[in-house]
C-alpha positions as CSV (number, residue, x, y, z in Angstrom):
1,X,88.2,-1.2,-201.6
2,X,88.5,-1.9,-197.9
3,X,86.1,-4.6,-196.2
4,X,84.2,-2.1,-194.6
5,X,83.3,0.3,-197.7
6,X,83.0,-3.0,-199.6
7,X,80.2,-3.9,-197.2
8,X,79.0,-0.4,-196.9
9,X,77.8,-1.2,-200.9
10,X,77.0,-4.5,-200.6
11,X,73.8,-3.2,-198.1
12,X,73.8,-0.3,-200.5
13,X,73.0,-2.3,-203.1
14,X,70.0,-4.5,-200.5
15,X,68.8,-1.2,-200.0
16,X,68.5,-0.4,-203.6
17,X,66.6,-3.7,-204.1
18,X,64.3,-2.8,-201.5
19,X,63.2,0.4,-203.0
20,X,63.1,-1.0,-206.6
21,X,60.7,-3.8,-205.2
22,X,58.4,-0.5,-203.3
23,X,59.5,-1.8,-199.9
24,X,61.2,1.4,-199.5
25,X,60.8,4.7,-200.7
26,X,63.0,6.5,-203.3
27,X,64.6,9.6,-201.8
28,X,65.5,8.1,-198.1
29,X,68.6,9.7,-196.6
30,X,71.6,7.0,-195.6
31,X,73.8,9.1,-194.2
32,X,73.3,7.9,-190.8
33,X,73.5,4.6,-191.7
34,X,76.7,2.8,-190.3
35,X,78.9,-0.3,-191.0
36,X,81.1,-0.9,-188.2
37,X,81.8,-3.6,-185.5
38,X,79.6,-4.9,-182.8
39,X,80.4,-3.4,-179.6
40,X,80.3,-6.9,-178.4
41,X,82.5,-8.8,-180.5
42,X,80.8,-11.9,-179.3
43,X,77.7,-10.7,-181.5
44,X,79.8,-11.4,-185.1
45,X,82.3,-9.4,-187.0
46,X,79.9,-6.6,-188.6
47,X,77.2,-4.7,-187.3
48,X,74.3,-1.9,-188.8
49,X,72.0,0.1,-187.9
50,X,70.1,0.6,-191.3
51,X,66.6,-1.3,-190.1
52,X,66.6,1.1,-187.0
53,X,67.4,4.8,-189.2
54,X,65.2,4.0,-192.2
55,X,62.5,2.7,-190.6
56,X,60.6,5.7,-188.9
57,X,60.8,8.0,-192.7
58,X,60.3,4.3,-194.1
59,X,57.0,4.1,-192.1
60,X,57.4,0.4,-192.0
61,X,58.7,-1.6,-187.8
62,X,62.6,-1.3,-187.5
63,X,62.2,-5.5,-187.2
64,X,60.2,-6.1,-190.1
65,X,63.0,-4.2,-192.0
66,X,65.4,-5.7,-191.0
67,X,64.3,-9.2,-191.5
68,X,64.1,-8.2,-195.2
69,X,67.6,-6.4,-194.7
70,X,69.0,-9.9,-193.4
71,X,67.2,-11.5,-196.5
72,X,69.3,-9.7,-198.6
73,X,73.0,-9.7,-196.6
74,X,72.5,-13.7,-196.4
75,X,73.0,-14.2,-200.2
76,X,76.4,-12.9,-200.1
77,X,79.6,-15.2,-200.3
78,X,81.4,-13.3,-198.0
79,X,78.5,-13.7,-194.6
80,X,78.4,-16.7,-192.8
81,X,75.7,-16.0,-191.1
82,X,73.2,-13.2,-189.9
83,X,71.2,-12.3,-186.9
84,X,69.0,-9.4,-185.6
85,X,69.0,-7.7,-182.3
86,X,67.0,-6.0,-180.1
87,X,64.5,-4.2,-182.0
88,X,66.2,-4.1,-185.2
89,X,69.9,-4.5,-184.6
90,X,71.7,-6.3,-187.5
91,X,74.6,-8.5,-186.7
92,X,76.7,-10.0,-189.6
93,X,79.1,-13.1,-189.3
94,X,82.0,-13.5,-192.4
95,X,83.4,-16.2,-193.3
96,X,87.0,-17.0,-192.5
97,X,87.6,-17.1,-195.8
98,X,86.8,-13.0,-196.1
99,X,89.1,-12.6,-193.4
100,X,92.1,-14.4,-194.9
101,X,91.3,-12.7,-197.9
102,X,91.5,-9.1,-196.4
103,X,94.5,-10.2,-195.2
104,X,96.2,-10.9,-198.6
105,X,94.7,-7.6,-199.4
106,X,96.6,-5.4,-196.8
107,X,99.7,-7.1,-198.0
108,X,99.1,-6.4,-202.0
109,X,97.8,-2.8,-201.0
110,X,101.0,-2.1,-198.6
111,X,101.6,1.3,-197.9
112,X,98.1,2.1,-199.4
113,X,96.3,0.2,-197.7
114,X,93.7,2.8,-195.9
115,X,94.1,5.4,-198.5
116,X,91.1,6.2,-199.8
117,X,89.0,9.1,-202.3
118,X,86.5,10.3,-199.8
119,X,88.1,13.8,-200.0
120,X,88.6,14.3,-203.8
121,X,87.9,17.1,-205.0
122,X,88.0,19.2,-201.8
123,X,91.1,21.8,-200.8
124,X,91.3,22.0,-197.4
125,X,93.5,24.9,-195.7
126,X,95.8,23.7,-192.6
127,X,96.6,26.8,-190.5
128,X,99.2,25.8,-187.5
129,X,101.9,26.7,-185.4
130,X,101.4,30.6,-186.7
131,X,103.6,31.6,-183.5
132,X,104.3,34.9,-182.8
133,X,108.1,35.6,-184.9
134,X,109.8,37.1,-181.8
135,X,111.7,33.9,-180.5
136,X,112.6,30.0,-180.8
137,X,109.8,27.3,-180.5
138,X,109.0,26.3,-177.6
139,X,106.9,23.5,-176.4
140,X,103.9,25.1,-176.3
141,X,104.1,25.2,-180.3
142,X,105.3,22.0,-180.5
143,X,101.9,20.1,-179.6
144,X,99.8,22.2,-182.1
145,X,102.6,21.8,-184.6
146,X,102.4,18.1,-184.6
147,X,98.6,18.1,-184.1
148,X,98.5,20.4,-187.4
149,X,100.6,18.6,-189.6
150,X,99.3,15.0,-188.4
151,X,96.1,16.7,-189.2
152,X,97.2,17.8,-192.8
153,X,98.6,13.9,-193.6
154,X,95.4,12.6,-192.5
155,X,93.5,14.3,-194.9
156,X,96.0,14.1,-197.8
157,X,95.7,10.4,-197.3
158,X,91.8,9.9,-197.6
159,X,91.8,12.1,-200.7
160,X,91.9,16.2,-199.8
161,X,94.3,18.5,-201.6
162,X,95.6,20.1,-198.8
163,X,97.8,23.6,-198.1
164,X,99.6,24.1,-195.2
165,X,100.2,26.7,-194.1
166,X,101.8,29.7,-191.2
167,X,100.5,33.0,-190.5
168,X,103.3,35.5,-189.5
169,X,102.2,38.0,-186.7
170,X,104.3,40.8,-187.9
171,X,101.9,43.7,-187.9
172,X,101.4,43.9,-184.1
173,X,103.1,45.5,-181.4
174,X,105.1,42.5,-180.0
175,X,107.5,42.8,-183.2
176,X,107.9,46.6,-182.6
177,X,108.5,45.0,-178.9
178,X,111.2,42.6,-180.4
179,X,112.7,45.5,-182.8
180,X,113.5,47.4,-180.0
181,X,115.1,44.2,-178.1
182,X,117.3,43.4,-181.2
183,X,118.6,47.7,-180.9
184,X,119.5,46.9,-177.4
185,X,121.7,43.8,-178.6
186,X,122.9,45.8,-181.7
187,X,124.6,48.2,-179.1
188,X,125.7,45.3,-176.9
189,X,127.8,43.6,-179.7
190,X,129.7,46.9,-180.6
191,X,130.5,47.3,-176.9
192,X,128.2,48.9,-175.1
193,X,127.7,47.5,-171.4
194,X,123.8,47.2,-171.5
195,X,123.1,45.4,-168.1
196,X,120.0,43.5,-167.8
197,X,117.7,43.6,-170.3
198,X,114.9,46.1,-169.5
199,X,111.5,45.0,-168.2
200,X,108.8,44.9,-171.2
201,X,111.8,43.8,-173.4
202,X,112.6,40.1,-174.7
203,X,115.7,39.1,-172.5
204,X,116.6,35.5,-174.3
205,X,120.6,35.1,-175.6
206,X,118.8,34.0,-179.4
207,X,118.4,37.5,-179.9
208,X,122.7,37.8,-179.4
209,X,123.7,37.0,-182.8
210,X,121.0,39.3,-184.4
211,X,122.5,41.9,-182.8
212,X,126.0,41.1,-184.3
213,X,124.4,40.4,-187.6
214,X,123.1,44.5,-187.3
215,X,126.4,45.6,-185.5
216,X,128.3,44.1,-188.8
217,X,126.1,45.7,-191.3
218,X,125.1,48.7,-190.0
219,X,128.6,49.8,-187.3
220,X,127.4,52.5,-185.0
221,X,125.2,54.2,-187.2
222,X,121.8,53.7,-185.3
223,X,123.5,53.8,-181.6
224,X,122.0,57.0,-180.7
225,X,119.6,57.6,-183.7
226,X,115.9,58.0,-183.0
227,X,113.9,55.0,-183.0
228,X,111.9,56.4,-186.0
229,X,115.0,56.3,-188.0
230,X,115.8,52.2,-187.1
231,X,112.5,51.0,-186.1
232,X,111.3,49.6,-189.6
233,X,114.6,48.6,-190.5
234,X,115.3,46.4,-187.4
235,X,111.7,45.0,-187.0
236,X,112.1,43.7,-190.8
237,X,115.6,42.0,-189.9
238,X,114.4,40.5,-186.6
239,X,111.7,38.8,-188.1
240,X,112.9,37.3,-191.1
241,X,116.0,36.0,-188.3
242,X,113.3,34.7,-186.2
243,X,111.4,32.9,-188.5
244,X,114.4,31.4,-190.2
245,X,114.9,30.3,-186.5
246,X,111.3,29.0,-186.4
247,X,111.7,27.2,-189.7
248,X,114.7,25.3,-188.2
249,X,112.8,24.0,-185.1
250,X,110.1,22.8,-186.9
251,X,111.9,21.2,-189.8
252,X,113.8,19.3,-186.6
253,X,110.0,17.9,-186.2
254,X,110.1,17.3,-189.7
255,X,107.1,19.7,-190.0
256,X,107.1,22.3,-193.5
257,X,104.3,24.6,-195.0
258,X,103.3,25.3,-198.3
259,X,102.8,28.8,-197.6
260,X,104.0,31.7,-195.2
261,X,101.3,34.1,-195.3
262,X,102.4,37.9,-193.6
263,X,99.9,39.8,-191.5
264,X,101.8,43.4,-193.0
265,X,102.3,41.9,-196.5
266,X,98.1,41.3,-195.9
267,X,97.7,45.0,-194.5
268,X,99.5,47.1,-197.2
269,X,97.9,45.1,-199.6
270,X,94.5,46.4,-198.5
271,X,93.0,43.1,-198.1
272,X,91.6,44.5,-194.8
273,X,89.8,47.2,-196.5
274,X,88.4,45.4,-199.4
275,X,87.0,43.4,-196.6
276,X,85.7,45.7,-194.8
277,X,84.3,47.0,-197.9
278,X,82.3,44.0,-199.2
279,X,81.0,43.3,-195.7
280,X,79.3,47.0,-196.3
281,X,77.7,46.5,-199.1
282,X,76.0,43.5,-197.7
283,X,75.0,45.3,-194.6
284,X,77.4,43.4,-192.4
285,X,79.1,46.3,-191.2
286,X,77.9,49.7,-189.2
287,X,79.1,52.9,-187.6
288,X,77.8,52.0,-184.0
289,X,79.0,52.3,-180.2
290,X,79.6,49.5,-178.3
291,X,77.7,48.6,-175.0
292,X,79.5,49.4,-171.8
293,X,81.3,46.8,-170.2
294,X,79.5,44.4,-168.1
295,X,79.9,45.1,-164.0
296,X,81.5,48.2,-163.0
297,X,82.2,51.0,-166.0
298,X,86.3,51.0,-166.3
299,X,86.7,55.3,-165.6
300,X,88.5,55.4,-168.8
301,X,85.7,54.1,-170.8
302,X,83.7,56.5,-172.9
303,X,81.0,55.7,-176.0
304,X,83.2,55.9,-179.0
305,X,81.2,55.1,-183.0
306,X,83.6,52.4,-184.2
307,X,83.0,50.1,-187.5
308,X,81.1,47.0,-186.3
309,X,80.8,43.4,-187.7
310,X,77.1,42.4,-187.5
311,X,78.2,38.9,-185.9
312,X,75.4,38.6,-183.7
313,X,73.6,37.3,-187.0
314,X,76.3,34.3,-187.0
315,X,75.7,33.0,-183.6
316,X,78.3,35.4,-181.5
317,X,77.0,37.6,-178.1
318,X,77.7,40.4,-179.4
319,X,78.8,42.5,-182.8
320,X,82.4,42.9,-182.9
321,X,85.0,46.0,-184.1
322,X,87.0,46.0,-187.1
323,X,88.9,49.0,-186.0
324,X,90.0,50.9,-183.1
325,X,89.0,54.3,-182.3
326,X,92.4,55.6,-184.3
327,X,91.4,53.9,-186.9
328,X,94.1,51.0,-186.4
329,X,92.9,47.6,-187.5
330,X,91.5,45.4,-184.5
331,X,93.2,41.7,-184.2
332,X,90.0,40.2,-185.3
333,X,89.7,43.1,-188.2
334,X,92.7,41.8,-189.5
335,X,92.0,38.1,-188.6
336,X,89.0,38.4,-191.2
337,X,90.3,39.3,-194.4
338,X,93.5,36.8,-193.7
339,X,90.4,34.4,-193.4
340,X,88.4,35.9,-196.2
341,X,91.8,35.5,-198.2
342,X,92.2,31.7,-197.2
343,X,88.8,31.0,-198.6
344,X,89.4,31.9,-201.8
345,X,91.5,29.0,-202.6
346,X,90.4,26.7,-200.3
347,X,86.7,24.4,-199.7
348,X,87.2,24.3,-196.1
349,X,89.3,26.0,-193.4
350,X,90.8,24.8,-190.1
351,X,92.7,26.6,-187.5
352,X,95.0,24.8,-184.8
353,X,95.2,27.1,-181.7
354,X,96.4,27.7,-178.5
355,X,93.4,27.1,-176.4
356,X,93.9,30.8,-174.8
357,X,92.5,31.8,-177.8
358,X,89.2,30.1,-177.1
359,X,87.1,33.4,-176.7
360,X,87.9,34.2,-180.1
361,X,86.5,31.6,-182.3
362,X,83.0,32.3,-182.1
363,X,83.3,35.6,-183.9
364,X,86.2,34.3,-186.5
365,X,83.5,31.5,-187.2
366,X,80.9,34.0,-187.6
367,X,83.3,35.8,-190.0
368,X,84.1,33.3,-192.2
369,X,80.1,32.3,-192.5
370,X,79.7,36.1,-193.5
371,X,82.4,36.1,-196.3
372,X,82.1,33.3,-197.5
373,X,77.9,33.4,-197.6
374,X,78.5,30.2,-195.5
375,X,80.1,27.6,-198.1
376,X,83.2,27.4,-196.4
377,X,83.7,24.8,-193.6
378,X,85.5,26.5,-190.9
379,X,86.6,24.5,-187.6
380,X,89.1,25.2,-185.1
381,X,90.7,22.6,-183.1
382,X,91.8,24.2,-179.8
383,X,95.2,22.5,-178.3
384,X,95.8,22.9,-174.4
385,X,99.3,23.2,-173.0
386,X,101.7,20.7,-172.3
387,X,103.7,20.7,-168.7
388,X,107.1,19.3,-169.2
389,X,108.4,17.2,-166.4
390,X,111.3,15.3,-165.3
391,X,110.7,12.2,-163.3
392,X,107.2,14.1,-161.8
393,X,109.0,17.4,-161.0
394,X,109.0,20.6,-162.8
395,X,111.3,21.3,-165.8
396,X,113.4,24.2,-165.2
397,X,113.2,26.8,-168.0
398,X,115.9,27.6,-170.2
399,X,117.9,30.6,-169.6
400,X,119.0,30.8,-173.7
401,X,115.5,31.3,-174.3
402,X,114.6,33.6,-171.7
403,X,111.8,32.2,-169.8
404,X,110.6,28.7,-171.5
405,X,112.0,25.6,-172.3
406,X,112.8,25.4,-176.3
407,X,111.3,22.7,-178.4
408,X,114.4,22.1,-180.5
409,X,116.2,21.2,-177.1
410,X,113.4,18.7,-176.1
411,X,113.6,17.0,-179.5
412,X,117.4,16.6,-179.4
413,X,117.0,14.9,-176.3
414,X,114.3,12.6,-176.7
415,X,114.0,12.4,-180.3
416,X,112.2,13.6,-183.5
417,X,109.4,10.2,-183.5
418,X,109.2,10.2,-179.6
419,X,108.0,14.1,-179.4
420,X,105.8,13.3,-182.3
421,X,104.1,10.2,-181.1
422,X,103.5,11.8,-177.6
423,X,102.1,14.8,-178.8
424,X,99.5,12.4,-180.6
425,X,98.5,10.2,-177.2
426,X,95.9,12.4,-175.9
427,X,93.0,14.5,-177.4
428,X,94.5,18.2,-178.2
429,X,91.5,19.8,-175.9
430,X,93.2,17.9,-172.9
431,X,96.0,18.8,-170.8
432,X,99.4,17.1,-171.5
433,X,102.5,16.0,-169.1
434,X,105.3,15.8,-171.1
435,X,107.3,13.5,-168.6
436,X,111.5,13.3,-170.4
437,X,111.7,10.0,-168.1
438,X,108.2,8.4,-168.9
439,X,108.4,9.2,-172.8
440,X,111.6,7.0,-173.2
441,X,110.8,4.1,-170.6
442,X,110.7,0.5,-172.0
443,X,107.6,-0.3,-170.6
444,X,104.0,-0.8,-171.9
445,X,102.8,2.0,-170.1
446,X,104.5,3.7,-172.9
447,X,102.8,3.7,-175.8
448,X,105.5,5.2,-178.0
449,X,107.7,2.2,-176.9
450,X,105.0,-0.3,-176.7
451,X,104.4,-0.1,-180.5
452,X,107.3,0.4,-181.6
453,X,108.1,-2.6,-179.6
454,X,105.5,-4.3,-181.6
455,X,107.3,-3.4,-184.9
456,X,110.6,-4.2,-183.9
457,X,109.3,-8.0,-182.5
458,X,108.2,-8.4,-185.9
459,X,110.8,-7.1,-188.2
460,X,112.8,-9.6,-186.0
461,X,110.4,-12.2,-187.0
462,X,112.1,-12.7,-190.6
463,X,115.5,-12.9,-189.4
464,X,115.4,-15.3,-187.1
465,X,113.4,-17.4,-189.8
466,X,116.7,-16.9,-192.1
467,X,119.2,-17.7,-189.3
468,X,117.0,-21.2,-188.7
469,X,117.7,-21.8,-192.8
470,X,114.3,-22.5,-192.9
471,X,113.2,-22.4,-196.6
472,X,109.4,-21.7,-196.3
473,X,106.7,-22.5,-198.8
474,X,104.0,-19.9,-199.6
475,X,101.7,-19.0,-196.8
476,X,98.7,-21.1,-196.5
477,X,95.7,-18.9,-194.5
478,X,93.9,-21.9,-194.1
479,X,96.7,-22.5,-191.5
480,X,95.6,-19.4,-189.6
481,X,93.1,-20.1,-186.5
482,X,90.7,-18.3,-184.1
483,X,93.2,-16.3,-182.9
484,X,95.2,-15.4,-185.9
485,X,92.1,-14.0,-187.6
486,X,91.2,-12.4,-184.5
487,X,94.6,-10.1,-185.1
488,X,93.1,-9.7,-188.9
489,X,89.8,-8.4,-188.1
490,X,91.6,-5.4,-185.6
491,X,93.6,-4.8,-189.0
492,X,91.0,-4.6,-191.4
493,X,89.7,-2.1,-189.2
494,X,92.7,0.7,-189.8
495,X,90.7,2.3,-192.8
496,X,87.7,3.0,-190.9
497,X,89.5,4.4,-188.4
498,X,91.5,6.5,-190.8
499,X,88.4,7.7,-192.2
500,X,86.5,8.7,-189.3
501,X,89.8,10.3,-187.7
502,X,89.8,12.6,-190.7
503,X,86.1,12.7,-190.6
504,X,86.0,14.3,-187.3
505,X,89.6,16.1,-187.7
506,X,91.1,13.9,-184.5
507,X,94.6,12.2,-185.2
508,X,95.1,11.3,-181.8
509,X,92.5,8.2,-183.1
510,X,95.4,6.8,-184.9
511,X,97.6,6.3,-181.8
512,X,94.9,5.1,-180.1
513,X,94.2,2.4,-182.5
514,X,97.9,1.5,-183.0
515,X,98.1,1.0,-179.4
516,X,95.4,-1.5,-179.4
517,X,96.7,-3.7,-182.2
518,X,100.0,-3.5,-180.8
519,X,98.3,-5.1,-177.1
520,X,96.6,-7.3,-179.6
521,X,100.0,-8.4,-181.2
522,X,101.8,-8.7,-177.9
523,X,98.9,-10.8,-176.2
524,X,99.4,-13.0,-178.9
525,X,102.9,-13.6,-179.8
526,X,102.8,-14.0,-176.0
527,X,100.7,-17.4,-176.3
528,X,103.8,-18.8,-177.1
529,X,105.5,-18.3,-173.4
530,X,103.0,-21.2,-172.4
531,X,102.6,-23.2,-175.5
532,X,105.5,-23.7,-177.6
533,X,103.3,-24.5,-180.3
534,X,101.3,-21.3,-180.4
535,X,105.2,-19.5,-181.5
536,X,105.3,-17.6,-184.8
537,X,108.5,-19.5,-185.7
538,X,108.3,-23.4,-185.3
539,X,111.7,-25.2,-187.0
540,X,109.4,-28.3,-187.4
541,X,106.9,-26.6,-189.0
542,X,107.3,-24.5,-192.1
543,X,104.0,-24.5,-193.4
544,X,102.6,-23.3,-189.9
545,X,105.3,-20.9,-190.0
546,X,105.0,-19.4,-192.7
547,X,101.4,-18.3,-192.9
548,X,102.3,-16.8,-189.1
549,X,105.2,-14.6,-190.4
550,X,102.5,-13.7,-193.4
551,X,99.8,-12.3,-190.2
552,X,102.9,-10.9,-188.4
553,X,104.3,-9.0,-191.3
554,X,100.5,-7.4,-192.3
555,X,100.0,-6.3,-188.6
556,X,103.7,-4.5,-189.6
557,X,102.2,-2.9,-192.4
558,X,99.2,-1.4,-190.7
559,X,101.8,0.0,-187.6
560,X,104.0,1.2,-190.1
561,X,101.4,2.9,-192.1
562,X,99.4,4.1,-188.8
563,X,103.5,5.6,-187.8
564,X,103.5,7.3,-191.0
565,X,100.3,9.4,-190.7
566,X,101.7,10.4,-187.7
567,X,105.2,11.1,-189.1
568,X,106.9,8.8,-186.9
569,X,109.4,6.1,-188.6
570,X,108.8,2.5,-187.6
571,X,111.8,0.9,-185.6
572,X,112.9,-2.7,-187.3
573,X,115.0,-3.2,-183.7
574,X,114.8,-1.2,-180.1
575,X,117.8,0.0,-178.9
């Protein structure tokens, strides 16, 4: 158990007392109690806010409580000392003892240390990427791909069973669109001068060798046979090449899915209807006409009775189609049985989109509520766009592609880790530069370099030790001073901060946090540019030295396992 949770049921257990001895009633909700450090660090090492929630339900002064809260914390081995602030405030001081001890912890937990349970027994569904199977990823994908699957890890690692997974669009008109691009190759490769590609079409050169691959199985036979004949047949054989394509670009980001899910496969399944069909008999659906459109009346527009989704009820401004007036599924029609289909194997739901798609999630939300009578978490974390630059200016799109820049050229030129890391350096609801000369720079402004930097200085650490022939004795903590535990208390904070990323679905937080105990790190084994004595490896000193390479090595652990949330290897030496 981490020092935080530990501590977390160590005042559990003070509040228990309390209510066993009537100062506090039976029933109070703890919730919103928190363990977690002082803002100011000069206040101790822990702080809580227990006297100042349970007080007012407690009817009893936040101050009073937590004078009996203190009582309580004192008796432990672990505190040093505690003090209250303001008007209830409780600040906690360990011993350096605790801290040397949570230490030896991180290395005996290695790779597990911040793991934790707190999501047993809840499936959570991890939709992302889902791109439209009509071309190559580009890098437009590539930030909700990494923001997906980081996502997915994250909560794997504190405990959820989680299912990845990609929705094909191949129901829509843009793979009808792409069908009829792959017939204009077909004719190409068996001869045909086609000229440019025509307007509406998709011009990119990936489509060439799907137009050999029909030209070699097919010869002539659908050159100048009605699109009803070919239509089907091509659409089916585009797609499955484009998403084979898809599959390699991501797996270049080292990103899989447990499941493909297909929007037709979903459709002549009748999932749609069934739907449709238990939304009726719970009066969530109507026959009704839609208002006119707000401002001036489009001349086109007439009252038409259409199958409408009662999601006014959820929260949305206004009920919503299932159908068009031919009785065609809507996008959102078919977007809610997909949905009503996730929930049945999953506790919880969450959707990575473009943010584009921002006006939608209000009524998919409301769905989901509706389907699943509202026992299914549903959140959706909306991802902006990333520009990609080159020193500052404009990256210049990519003519094999057709008009954008493909991910699986950006990642073969900066790198697998360095694409992941930076796609994880800002919140996904802010806008990105995706600079190729800043992402690669050896400078601290970097944050992909600077801890990897960190990582590398260490894993150096160990072999310069064993090029001195120093034969070092087993690390003694009590060796390790202010600032040395000051490195250990940013460490022992990973778990919390692995928890709460999960908690509120945000793996940028671990990058974040990794670049703070890399400054940490740095600041310190900088010390040693001024005072020789203050270096991690001292020739004359092998007991000093060896409870220094113990710190370093545990700060390694907590950047390598922060890295591998992110799916990002540690470096053991820069290049």
């Amino acid at each position: 158990m981490s020092l935080y949770n530990r501590f977390t049921a160590h005042l559990d257990a003070v509040l228990d007392a309390l209510e066993a001895d009537g100062t506090l009633p039976a029933g109070l909700n703890r919730k919103p109690v928190t363990v977690e450090p002082p803002r100011d660090a000069s206040h101790g090492d822990l702080a809580t806010n227990a006297a100042m929630v349970l007080a007012k339900p407690a009817g009893t002064n936040p101050r009073a409580l937590a004078e009996k809260i203190v009582a309580g914390l004192e008796k432990l081995d672990e505190v040093e000392g505690a003090s209250i602030a303001g008007p209830g405030f409780i600040n906690l001081r360990l011993t350096d003892a605790t801290w040397r001890a949570e230490l030896a912890a991180i290395h005996a937990e290695a790779e597990d240390y911040g793991r934790s349970a707190t999501g047993e027994g809840v499936t959570v569904n991890v939709e992302y990427v889902s791109a439209n199977p009509t071309g190559p990823m580009h890098m437009g994908h590539c930030r909700g791909a990494v923001v997906g699957d980081a996502l997915a890890t994250l909560l794997e690692h504190v405990g959820h069973k989680v299912i990845r997974e990609y929705y094909i669009n191949d129901a829509g008109g843009q793979v009808n669109v792409l069908a009829r691009s792959a017939h204009v190759r077909y004719r190409e490769a068996l001869g045909e001068d086609v000229g440019e590609i025509p307007e509406g079409l998709y011009p990119g050169d990936y489509l060439v060798p799907v137009g050999q691959a029909l030209a070699a199985e097919y010869g002539d036979k659908y050159v100048g046979a009605p699109e009803s004949e070919w239509l089907v047949l091509f659409r089916t054989q585009a797609v499955a090449a484009m998403m084979e394509m898809i599959r390699s670009d991501l797996a270049l980001l080292g990103i899989h899915h447990d499941i493909f899910s297909s929007e037709a496969e979903l459709q002549a399944a009748g999932k749609p209807e069934a739907a449709e069909k238990w939304l009726r008999e719970h009066d969530l659906v109507y026959d009704g006409v839609l208002e006119a459109p707000k401002g001036e009346t489009p001349e086109d527009w007439e009252p038409v009775e259409l199958p409408l989704f009662r999601s006014t009820r959820f929260g949305d401004d206004q009920d919503r189609p299932i159908r068009k007036s031919n009785g065609s599924w809507t996008y959102f029609g078919a977007d809610m049985a997909y949905h009503y289909q996730k929930a049945q194997t999953a506790d919880q739901l969450i959707d990575i989109w473009g943010a584009d798609h921002g006006g939608t999630v209000k009524r998919i939300q409301a769905a989901v509520a509706a389907l699943t009578k509202g026992r299914a978490r549903f959140d959706v974390k909306l991802i902006q766009m990333v520009r990609l630059l080159r020193d500052g200016e404009p990256v210049k799109m990519s003519k094999r592609a057709g008009n954008f820049v493909t991910l699986a050229d950006v990642v073969r030129e900066v790198g697998k880790d360095v694409v992941r890391f930076t796609m994880l350096t800002r919140k996904a609801d802010a806008q990105m530069d995706f600079d190729f000369a800043k992402v690669v720079e050896a400078s601290k402004d970097n944050p992909v370099f600077y801890v990897q930097y960190a990582h590398a200085r260490i894993s150096s650490l160990g072999r310069r030790a064993e090029e001195a022939g120093m034969g070092l004795p087993a690390p003694d903590l009590s060796r390790l001073g202010t600032e040395e535990l000051g490195l250990v208390k940013l460490a022992a904070q990973f778990p919390r901060v692995v928890e709460g990323a999960a908690t509120a679905r945000e793996p940028h937080r671990i990058a974040f946090y990794l670049n703070d105990l890399a400054s940490a790190f740095h600041s310190w084994w900088n010390l040693g540019n001024d005072n020789p004595q203050a270096r991690v490896i001292l020739t004359e000193d092998p007991a000093t030295t060896s409870a220094r390479l113990f710190l370093s090595r545990g700060i390694g652990q907590i950047i390598r396992n922060g890295l591998a949330l992110m799916g990002v290897a540690a470096l053991t030496e820069m290049q």
